[in-house]
PDB file of N, CA, C and O in Angstrom:
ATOM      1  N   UNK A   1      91.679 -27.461 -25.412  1.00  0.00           N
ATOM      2  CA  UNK A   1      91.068 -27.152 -24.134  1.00  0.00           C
ATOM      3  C   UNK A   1      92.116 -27.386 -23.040  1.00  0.00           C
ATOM      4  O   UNK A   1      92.785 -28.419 -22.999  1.00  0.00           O
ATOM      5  N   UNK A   2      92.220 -26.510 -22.264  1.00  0.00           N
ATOM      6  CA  UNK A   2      93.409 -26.641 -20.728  1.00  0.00           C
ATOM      7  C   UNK A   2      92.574 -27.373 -19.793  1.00  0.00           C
ATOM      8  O   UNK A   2      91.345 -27.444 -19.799  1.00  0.00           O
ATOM      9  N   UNK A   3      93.402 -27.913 -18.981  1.00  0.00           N
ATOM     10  CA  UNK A   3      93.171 -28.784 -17.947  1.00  0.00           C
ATOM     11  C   UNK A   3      92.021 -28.084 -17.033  1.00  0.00           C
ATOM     12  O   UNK A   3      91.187 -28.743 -16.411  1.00  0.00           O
ATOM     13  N   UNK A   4      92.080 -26.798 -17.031  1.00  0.00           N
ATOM     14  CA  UNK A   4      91.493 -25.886 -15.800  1.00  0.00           C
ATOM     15  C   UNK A   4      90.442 -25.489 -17.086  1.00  0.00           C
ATOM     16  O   UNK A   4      90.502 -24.259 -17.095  1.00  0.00           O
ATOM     17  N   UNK A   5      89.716 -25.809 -17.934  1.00  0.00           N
ATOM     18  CA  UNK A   5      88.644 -25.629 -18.927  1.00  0.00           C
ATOM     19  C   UNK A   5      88.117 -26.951 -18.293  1.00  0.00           C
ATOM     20  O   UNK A   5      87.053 -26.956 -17.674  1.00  0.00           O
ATOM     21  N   UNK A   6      88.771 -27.917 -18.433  1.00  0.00           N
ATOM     22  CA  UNK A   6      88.038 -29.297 -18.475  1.00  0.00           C
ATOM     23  C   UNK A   6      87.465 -29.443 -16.998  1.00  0.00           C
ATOM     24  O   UNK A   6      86.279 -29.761 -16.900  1.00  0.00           O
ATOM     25  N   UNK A   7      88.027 -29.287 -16.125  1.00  0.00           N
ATOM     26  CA  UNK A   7      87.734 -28.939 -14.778  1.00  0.00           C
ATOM     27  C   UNK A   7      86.613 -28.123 -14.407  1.00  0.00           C
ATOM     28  O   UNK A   7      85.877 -28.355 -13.448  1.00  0.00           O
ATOM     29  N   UNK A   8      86.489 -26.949 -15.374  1.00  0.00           N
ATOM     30  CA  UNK A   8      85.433 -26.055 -15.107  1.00  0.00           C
ATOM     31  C   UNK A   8      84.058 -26.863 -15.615  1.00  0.00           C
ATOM     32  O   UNK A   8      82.969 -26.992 -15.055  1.00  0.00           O
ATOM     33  N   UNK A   9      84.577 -27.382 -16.975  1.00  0.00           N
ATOM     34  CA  UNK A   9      82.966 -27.940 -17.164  1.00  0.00           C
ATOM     35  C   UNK A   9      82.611 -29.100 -16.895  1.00  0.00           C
ATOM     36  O   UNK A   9      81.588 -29.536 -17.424  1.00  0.00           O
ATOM     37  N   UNK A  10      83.626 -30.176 -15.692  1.00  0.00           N
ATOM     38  CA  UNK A  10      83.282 -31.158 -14.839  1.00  0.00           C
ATOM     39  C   UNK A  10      82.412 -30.431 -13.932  1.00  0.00           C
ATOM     40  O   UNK A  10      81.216 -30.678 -13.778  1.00  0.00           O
ATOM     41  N   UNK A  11      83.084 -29.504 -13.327  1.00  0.00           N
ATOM     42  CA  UNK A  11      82.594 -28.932 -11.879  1.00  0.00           C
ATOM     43  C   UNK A  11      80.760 -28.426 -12.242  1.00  0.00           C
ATOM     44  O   UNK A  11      79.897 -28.482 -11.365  1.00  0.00           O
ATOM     45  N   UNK A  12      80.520 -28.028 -13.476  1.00  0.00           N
ATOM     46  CA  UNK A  12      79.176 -28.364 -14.416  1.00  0.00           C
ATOM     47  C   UNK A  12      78.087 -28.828 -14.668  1.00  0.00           C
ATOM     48  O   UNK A  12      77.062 -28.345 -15.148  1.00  0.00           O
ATOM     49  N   UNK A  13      78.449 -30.109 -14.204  1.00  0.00           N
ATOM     50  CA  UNK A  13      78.105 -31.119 -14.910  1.00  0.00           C
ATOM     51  C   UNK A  13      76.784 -31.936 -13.325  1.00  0.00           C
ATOM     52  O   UNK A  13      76.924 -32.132 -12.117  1.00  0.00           O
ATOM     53  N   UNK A  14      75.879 -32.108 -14.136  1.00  0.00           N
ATOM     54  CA  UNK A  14      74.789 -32.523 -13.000  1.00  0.00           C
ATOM     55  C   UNK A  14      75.214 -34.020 -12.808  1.00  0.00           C
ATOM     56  O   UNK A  14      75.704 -34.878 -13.541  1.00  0.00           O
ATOM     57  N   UNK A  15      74.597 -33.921 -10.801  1.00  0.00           N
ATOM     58  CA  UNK A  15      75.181 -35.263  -9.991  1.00  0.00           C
ATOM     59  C   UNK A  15      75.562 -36.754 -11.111  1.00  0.00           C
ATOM     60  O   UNK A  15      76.589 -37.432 -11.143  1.00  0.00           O
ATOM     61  N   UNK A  16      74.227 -36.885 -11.975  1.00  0.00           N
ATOM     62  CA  UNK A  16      74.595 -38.068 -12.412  1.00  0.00           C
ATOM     63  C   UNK A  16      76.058 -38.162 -13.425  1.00  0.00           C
ATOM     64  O   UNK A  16      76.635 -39.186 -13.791  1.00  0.00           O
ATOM     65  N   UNK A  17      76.336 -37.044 -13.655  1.00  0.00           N
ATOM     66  CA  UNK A  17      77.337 -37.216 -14.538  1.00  0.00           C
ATOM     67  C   UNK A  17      78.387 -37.066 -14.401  1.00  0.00           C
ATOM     68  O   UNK A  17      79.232 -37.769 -14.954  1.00  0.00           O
ATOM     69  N   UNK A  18      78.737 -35.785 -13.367  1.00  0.00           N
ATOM     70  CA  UNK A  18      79.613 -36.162 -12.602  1.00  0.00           C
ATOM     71  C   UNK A  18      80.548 -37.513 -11.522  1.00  0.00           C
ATOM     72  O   UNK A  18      81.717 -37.789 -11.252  1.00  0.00           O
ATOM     73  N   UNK A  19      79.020 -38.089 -11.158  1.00  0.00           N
ATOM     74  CA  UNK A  19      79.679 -39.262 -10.547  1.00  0.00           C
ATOM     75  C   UNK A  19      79.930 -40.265 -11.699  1.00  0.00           C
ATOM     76  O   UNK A  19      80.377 -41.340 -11.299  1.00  0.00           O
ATOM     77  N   UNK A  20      79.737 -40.160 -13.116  1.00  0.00           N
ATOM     78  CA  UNK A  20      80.287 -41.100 -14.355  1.00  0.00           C
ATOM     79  C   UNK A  20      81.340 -40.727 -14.586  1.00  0.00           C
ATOM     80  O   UNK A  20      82.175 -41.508 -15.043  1.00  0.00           O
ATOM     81  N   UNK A  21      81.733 -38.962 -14.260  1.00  0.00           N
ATOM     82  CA  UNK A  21      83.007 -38.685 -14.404  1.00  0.00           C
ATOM     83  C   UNK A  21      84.234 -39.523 -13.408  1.00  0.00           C
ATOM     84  O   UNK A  21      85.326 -39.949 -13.783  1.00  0.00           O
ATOM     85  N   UNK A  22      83.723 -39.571 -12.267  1.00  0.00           N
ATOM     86  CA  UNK A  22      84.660 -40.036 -10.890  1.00  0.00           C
ATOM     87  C   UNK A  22      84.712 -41.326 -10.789  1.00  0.00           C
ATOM     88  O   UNK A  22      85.642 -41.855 -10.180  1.00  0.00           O
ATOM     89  N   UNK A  23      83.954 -41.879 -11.232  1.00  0.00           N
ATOM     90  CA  UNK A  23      84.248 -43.316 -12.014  1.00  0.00           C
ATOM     91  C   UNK A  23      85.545 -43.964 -12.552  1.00  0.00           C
ATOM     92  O   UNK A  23      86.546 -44.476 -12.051  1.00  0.00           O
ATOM     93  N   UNK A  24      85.172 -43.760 -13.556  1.00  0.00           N
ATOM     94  CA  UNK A  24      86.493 -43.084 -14.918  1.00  0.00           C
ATOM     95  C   UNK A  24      87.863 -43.076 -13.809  1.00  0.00           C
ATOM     96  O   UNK A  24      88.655 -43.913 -13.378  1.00  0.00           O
ATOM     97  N   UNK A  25      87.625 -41.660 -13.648  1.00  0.00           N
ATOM     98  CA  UNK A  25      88.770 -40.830 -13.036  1.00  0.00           C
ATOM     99  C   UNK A  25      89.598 -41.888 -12.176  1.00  0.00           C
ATOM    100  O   UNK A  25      90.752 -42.268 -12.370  1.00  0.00           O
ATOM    101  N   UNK A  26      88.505 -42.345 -10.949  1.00  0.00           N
ATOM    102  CA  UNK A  26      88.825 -43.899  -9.930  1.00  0.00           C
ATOM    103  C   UNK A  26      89.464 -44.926 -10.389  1.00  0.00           C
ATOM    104  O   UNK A  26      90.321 -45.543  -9.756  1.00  0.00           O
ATOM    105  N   UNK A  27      88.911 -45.293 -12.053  1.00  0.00           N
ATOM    106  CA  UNK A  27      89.513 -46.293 -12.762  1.00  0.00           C
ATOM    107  C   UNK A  27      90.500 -46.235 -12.984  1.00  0.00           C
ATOM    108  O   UNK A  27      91.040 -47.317 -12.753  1.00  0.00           O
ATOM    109  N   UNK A  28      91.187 -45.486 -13.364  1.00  0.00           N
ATOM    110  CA  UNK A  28      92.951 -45.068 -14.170  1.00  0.00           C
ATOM    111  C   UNK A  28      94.023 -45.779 -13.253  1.00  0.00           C
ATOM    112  O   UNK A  28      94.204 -45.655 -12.042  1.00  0.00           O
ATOM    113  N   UNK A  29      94.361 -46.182 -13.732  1.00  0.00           N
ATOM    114  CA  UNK A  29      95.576 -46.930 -13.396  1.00  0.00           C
ATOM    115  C   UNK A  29      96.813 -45.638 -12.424  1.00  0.00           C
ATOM    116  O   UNK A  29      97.187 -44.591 -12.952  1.00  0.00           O
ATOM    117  N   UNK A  30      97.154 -45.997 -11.258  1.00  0.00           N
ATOM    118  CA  UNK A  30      97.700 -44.622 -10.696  1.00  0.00           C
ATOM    119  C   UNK A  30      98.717 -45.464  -9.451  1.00  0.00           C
ATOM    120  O   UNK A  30      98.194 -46.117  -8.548  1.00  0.00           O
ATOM    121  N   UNK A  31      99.699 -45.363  -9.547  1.00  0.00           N
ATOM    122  CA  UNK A  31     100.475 -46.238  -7.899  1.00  0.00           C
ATOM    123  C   UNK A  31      99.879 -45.204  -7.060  1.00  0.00           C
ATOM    124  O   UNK A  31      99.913 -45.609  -5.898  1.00  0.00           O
ATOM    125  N   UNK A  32      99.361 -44.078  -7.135  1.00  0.00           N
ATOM    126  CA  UNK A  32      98.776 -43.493  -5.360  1.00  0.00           C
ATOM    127  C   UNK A  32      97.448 -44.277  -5.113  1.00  0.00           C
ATOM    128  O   UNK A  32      96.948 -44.344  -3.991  1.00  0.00           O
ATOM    129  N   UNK A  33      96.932 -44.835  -6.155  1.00  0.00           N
ATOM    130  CA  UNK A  33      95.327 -45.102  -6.342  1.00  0.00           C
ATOM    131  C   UNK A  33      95.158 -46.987  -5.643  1.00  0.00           C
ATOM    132  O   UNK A  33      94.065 -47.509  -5.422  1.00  0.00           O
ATOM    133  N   UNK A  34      96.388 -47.618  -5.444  1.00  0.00           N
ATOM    134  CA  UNK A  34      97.014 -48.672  -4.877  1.00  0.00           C
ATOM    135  C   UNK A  34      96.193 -49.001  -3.803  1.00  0.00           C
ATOM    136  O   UNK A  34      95.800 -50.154  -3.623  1.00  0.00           O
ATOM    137  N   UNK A  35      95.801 -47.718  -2.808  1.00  0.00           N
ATOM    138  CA  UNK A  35      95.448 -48.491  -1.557  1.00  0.00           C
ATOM    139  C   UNK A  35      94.402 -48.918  -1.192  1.00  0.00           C
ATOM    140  O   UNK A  35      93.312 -48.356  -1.300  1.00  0.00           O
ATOM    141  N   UNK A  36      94.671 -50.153  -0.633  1.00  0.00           N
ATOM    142  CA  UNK A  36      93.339 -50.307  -0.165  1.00  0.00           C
ATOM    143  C   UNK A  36      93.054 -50.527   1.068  1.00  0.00           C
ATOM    144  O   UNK A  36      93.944 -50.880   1.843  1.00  0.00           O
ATOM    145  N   UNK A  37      91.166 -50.284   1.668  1.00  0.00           N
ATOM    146  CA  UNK A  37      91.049 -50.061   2.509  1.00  0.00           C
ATOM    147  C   UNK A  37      90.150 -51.269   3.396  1.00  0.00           C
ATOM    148  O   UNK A  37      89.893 -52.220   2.658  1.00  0.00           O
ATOM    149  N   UNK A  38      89.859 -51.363   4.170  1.00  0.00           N
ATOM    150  CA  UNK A  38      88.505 -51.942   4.873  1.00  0.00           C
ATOM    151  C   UNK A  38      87.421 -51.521   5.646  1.00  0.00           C
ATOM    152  O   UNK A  38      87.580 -50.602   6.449  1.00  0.00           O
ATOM    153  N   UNK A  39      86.135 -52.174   5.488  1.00  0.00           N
ATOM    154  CA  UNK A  39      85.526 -51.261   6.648  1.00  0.00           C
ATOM    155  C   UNK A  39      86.184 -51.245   7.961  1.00  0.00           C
ATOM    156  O   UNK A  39      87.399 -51.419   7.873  1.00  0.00           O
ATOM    157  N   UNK A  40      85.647 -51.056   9.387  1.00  0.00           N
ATOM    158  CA  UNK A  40      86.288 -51.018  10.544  1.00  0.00           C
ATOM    159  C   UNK A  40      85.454 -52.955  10.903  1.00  0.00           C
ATOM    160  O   UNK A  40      86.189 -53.925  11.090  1.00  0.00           O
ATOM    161  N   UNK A  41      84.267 -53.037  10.910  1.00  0.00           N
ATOM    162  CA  UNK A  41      83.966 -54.082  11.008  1.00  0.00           C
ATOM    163  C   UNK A  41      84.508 -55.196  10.761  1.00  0.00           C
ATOM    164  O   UNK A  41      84.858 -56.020  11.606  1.00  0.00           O
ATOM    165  N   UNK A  42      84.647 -55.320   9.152  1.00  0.00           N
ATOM    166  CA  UNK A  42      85.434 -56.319   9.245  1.00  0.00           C
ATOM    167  C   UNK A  42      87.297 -56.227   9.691  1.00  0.00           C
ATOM    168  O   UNK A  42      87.709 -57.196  10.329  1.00  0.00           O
ATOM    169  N   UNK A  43      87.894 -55.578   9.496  1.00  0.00           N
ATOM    170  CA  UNK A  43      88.972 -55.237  10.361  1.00  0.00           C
ATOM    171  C   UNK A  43      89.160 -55.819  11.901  1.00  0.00           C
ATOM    172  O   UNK A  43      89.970 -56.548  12.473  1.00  0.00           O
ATOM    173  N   UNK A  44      88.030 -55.132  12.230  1.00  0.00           N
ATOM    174  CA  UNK A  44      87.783 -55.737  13.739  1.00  0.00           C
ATOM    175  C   UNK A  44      87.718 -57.530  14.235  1.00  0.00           C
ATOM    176  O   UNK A  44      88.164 -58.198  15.168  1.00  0.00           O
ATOM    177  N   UNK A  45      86.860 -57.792  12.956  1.00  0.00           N
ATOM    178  CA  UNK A  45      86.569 -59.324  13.016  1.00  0.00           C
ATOM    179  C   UNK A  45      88.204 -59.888  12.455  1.00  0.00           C
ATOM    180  O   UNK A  45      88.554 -60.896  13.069  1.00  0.00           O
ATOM    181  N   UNK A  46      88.871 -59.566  11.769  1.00  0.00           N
ATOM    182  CA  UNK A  46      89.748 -60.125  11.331  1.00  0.00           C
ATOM    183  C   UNK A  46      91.058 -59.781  12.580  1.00  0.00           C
ATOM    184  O   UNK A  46      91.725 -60.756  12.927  1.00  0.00           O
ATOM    185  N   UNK A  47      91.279 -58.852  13.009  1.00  0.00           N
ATOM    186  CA  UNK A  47      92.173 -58.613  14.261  1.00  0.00           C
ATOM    187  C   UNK A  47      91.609 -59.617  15.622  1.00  0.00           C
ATOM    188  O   UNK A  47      92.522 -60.009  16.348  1.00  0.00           O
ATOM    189  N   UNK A  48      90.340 -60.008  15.971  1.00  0.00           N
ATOM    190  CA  UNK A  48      90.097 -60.238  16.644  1.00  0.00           C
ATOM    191  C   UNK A  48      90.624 -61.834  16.327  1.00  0.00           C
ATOM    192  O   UNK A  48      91.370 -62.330  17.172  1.00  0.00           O
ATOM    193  N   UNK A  49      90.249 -62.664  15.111  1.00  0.00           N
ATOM    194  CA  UNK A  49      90.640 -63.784  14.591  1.00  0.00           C
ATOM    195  C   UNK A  49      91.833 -64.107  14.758  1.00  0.00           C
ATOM    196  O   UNK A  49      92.220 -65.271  14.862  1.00  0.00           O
ATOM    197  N   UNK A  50      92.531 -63.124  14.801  1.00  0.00           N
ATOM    198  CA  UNK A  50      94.143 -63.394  14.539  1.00  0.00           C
ATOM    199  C   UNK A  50      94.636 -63.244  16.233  1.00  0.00           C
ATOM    200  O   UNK A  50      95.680 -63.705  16.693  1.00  0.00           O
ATOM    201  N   UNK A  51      93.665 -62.534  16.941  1.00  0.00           N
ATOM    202  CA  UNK A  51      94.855 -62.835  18.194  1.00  0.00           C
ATOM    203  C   UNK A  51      93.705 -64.166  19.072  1.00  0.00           C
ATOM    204  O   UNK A  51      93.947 -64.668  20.169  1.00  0.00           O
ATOM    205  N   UNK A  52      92.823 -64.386  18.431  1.00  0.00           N
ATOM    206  CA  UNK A  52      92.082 -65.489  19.208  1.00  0.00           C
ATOM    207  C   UNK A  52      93.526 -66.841  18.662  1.00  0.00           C
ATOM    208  O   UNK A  52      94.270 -67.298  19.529  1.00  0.00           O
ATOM    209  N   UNK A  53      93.635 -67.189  17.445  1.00  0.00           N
ATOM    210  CA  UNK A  53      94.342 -67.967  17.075  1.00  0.00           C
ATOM    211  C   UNK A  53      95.822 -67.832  17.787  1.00  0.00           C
ATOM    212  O   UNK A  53      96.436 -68.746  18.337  1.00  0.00           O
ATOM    213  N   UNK A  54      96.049 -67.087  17.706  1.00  0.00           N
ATOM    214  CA  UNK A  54      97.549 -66.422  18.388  1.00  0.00           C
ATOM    215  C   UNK A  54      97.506 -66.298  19.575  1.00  0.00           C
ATOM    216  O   UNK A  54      98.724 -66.361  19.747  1.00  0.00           O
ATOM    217  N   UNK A  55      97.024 -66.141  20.782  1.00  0.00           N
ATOM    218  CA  UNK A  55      97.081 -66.063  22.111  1.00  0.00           C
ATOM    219  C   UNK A  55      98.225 -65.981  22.513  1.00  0.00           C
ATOM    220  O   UNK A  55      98.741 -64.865  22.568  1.00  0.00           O
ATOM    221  N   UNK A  56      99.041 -67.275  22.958  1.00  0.00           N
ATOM    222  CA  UNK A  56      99.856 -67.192  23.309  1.00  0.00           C
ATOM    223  C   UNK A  56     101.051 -66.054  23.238  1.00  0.00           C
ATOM    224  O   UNK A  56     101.630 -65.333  24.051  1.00  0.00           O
ATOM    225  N   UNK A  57     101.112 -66.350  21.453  1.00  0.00           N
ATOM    226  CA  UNK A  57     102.434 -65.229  21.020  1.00  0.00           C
ATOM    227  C   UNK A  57     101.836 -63.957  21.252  1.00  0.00           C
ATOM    228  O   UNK A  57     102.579 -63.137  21.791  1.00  0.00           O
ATOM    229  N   UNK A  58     100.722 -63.603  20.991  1.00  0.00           N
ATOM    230  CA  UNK A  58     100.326 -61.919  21.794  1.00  0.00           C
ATOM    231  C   UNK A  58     100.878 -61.490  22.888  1.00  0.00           C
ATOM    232  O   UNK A  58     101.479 -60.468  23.218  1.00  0.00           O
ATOM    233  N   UNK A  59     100.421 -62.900  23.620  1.00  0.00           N
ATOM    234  CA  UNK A  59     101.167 -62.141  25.464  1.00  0.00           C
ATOM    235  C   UNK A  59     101.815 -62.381  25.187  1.00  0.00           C
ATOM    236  O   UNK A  59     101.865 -61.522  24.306  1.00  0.00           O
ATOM    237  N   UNK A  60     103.037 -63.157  24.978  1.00  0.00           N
ATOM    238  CA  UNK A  60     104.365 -63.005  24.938  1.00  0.00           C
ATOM    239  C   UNK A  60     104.488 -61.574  24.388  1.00  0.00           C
ATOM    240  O   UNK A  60     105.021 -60.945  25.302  1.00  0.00           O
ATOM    241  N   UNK A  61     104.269 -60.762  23.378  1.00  0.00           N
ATOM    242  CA  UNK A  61     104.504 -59.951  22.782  1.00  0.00           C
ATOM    243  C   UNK A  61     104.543 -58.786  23.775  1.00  0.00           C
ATOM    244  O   UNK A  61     105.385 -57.916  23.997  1.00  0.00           O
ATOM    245  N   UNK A  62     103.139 -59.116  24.383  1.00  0.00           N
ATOM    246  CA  UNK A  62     102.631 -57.657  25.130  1.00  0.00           C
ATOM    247  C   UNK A  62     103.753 -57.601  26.531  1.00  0.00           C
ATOM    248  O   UNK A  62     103.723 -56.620  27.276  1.00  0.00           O
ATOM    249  N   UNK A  63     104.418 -58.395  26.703  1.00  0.00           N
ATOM    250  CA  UNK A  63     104.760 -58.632  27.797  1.00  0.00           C
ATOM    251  C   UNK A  63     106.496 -57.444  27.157  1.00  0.00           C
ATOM    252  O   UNK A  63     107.426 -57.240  27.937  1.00  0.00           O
TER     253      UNK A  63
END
């Protein structure tokens, strides 16, 4: 079976099984598959943490 067979009968394949496919797929070990992300929330809480602690060196920075 070719890659573009296997593809066709993913593209096939009803919601639940497909998302068992993308699973899988997510799992594989990949250096592009590396990144990671955050919500914005916590992002926010954690930037905000870091220049509450930091003050000083911020303005210095911003300056």
């Amino acid at each position: 079976m070719t890659a573009v067979e296997v593809i066709d009968q993913i593209k096939a394949l009803p919601a639940q099984e497909l998302a068992r496919v993308i699973d899988f797929v997510q799992g594989l070990e990949s250096p592009q598959r590396r990144v990671r992300t955050v919500d914005p929330k916590t992002f926010e809480e954690a930037a905000r943490s870091v220049f509450d602690q930091h003050a000083e060196l911020m303005q210095k920075l911003s300056q």
